[in-house]
C-alpha positions in Angstrom: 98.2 115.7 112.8 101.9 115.9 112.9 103.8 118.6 112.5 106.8 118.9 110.2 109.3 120.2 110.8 108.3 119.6 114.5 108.4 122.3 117.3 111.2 121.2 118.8 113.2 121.3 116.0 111.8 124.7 114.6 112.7 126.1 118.2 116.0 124.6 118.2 117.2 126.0 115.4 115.3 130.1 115.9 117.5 129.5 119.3 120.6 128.4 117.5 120.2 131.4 114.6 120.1 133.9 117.2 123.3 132.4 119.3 124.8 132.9 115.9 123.9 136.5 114.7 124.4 137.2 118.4 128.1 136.1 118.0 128.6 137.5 114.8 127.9 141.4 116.3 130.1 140.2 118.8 133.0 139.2 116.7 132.2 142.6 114.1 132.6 145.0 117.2 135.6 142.7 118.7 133.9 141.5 121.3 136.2 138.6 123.1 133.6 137.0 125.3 131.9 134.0 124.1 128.2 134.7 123.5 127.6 131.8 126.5 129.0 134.1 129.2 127.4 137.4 128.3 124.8 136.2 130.7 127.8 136.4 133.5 128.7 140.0 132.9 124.8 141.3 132.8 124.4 139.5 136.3 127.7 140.7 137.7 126.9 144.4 135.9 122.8 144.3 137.6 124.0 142.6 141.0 127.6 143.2 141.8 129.9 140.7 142.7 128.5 137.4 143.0 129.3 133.7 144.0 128.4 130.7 141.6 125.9 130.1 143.8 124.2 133.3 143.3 124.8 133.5 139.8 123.4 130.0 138.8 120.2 131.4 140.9 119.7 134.8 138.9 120.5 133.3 135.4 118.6 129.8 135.8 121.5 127.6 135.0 122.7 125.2 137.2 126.1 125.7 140.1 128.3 122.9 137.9 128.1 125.1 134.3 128.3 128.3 136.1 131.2 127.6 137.2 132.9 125.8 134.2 132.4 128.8 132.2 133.4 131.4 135.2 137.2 129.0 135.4 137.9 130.1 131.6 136.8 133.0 131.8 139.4 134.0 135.2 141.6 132.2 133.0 140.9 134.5 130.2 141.1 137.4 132.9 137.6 138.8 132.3 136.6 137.5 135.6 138.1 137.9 138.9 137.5 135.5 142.0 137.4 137.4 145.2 136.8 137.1 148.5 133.4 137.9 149.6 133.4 141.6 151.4 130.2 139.8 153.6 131.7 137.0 154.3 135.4 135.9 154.2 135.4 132.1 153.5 133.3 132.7 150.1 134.2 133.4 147.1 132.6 135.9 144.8 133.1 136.8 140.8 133.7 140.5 139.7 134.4 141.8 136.2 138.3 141.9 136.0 139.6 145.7 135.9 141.2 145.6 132.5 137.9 143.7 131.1 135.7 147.0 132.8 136.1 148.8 129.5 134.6 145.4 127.3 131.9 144.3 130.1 130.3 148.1 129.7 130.4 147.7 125.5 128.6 144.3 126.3 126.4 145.8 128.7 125.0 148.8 126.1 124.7 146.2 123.1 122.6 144.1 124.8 120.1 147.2 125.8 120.6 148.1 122.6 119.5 144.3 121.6 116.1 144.8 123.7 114.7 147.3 121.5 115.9 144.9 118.4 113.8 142.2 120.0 111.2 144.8 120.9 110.9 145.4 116.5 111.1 141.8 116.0 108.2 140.9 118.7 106.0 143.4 117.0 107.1 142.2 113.3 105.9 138.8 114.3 103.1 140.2 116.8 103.6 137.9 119.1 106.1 138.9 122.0 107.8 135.6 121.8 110.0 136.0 125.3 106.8 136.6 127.5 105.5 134.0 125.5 108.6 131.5 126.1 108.5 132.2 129.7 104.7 131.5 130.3 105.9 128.0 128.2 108.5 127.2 130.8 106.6 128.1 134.0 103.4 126.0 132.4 106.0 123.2 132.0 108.0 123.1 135.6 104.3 123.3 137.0 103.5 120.3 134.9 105.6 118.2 132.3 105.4 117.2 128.8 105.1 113.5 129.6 102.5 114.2 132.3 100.8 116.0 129.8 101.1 113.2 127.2 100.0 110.5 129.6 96.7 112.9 130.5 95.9 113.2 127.2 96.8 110.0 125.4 96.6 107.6 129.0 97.9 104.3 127.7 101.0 105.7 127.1 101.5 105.8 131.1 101.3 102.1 130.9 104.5 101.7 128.8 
């Protein structure tokens, strides 16, 4: 049986609706920050000043993007790069002082956002983030093309 509209499509698009609303609360309570680096501030707010390094590690997104989106946004002056307190030669990313005020508005919208989710994940009884990150781990342990070529075995021969 095929499915249609497939799962990759139907997850795309749930993924791009919420980026959307996201942004949209964002722009209604003047919120500068692109939606893609509200992960930056809940790290830095959680953690402290961190490097790229360290970010990419607590958010799951690789060094390179990191640190394209941390360049605009010292650019922007939401971020500030720093030397490291523990180490001199590195470099670590704080919230910039006149962005303290926006980071901590950020900061309670998103907890405020965890009990939205929590309404929605009962609405739809199925906690769909626990459920998403029991998906992942399944898949880094073992692929959709191994999976595929278990399952249906003479497509390992193409």
């Amino acid at each position: 049986m095929i499915r249609s509209p497939q799962f990759g499509a139907i997850l795309l698009r749930a993924s791009e609706l919420i980026a959307t609303q996201g942004q949209e609360v964002f722009e209604a309570l003047n919120i500068s920050l692109p939606a893609n680096r509200i992960s930056l501030v809940l790290a830095i707010h959680t953690q402290g000043p961190l490097s790229s390094t360290e970010l990419a590690s607590h958010i799951g997104l690789s060094r390179q993007l990191i640190e394209s989106r941390l360049k605009q946004s010292v650019a922007d002056g939401f971020f500030v790069s720093v030397p490291d307190k523990r180490d001199s030669r590195k470099r670590v990313y704080d919230i910039a002082p006149k962005a303290k005020a926006e980071a901590a508005q950020i900061v309670t919208i998103m907890q405020e956002f965890e009990d939205v989710y929590d309404a929605l994940w009962e609405e739809i009884e199925v906690n769909l983030e626990a459920s998403l990150k029991t998906m992942e781990q399944a898949l880094k342990k073992q692929s959709l093309l191994t999976r595929l070529n278990e399952q249906f075995p003479y497509h390992s021969n193409s």
